[in-house]
N, C-alpha and C positions, 0 to 999 in steps of 0.2 A: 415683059416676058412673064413674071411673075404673077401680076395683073390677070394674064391671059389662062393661064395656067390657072388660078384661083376660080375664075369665070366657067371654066370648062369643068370645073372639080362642082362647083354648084348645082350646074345643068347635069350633071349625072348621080348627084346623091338624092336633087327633086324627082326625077321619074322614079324611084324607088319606095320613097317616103311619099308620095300621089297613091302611087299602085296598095300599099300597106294601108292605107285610106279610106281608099276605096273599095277594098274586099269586105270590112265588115259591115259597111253599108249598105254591098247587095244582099249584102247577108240577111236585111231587116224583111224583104219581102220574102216572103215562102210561095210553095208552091199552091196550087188551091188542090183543095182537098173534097175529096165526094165521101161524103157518110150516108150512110140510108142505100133503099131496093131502088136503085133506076134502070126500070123498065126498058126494052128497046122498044123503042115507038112506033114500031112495025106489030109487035105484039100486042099492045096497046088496041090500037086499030079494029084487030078480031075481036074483042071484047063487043058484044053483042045485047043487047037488054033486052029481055025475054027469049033470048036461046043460049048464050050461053052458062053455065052451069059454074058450081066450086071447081071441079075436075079441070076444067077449062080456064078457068082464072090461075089457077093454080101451075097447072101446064106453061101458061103463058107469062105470069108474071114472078112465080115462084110462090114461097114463104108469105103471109104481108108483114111488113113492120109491127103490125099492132091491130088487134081489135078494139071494139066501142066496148067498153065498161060494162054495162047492162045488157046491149043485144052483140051475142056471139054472129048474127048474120049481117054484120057493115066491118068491113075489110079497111084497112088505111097502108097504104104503101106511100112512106114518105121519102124522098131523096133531094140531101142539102148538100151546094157548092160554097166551099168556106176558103175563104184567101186568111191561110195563118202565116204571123209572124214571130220572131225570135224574141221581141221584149211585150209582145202585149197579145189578146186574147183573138182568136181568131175575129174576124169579121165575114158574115155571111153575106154571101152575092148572089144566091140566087135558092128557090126551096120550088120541088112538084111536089102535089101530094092527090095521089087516088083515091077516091073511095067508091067502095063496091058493095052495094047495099043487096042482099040476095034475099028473096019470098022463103016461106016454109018450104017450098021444096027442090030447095037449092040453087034455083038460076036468079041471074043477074035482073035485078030488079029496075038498079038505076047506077049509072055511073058517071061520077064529075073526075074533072081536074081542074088541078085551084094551085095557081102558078102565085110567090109571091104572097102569099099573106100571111105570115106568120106574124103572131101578135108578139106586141110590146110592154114584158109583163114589170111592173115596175117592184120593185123590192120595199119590201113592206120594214120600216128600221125600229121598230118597234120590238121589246124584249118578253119574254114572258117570267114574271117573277117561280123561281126555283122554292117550295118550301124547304124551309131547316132554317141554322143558323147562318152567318158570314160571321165569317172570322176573320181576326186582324193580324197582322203581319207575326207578331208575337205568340200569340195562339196557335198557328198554325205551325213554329219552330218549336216550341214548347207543349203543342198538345201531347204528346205521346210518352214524356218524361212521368215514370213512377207506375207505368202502366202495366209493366211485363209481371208475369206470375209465376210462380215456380217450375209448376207441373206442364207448362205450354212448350220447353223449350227445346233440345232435339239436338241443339247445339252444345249441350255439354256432356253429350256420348252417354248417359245412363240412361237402365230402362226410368221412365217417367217423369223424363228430365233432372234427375239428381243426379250428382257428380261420380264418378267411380271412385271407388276407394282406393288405392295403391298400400 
């Protein structure tokens, strides 16, 4: 009886301490996330090279992301899908990116899309030396002792830092 009773007490503290488990583990996947201009692909489509115009790109695609550095007439609308999670940095799943490169007199010259290729920029670990000194641990608790000066201080209530008289 007892036996029984213990058995049946196990099998219902396990479902609980499973489920308490289990929650912060779905927890690790996030939802995916859209950053950037995504276009509807319908609009897309009207984009026309050699008729249609800024007005027209604009109308249809909005804003862009970003211009070229140098020439204000190439357009970039970029749009990233990012699976983030709760203990580490998102991971990207998927990037469009348009660009709209328009003549002097405003219409669409040429236009790509380039699915996927965002480069992989490596991180440079390399420091650049700071000039001055480094200071050592002692120096830097003791730099500032003997430094204060009469006239600097504001904290002892008189005009020019000297004390009131009573």
């Amino acid at each position: 009886m007892i036996i029984r009773i213990l058995s049946r007490l196990r099998s219902l503290i396990r479902l609980p301490v499973a489920a308490s488990l289990a929650v912060p583990l779905m927890a690790c996947h996030g939802p995916i996330q859209v950053h950037g201009n995504e276009p509807d692909p319908q609009a897309v489509t009207q984009i026309v090279p050699g008729h249609s115009t800024k007005a027209d790109v604009t109308g249809l695609l909005g804003s862009p992301t970003s211009t070229a550095t140098f020439d204000p007439d190439t357009w970039y609308y970029v749009s990233r899908r990012m699976v983030g999670s709760s203990f580490s940095n998102p991971t990207l799943v998927s990037q469009k990116v348009y660009i709209v490169e328009f003549d002097n007199q405003g219409v669409v010259k040429d236009f790509q899309t380039r699915l996927n290729d965002a480069p992989t920029i490596a991180m440079i670990t390399r420091t650049t030396p700071a000039p001055g000194r480094e200071l050592g641990l002692m120096q830097q608790l003791m730099g500032n002792f003997g430094r204060f000066n009469e006239s600097g201080g504001g904290d002892l209530g008189g005009a020019g830092g000297k004390p009131k008289k009573e």
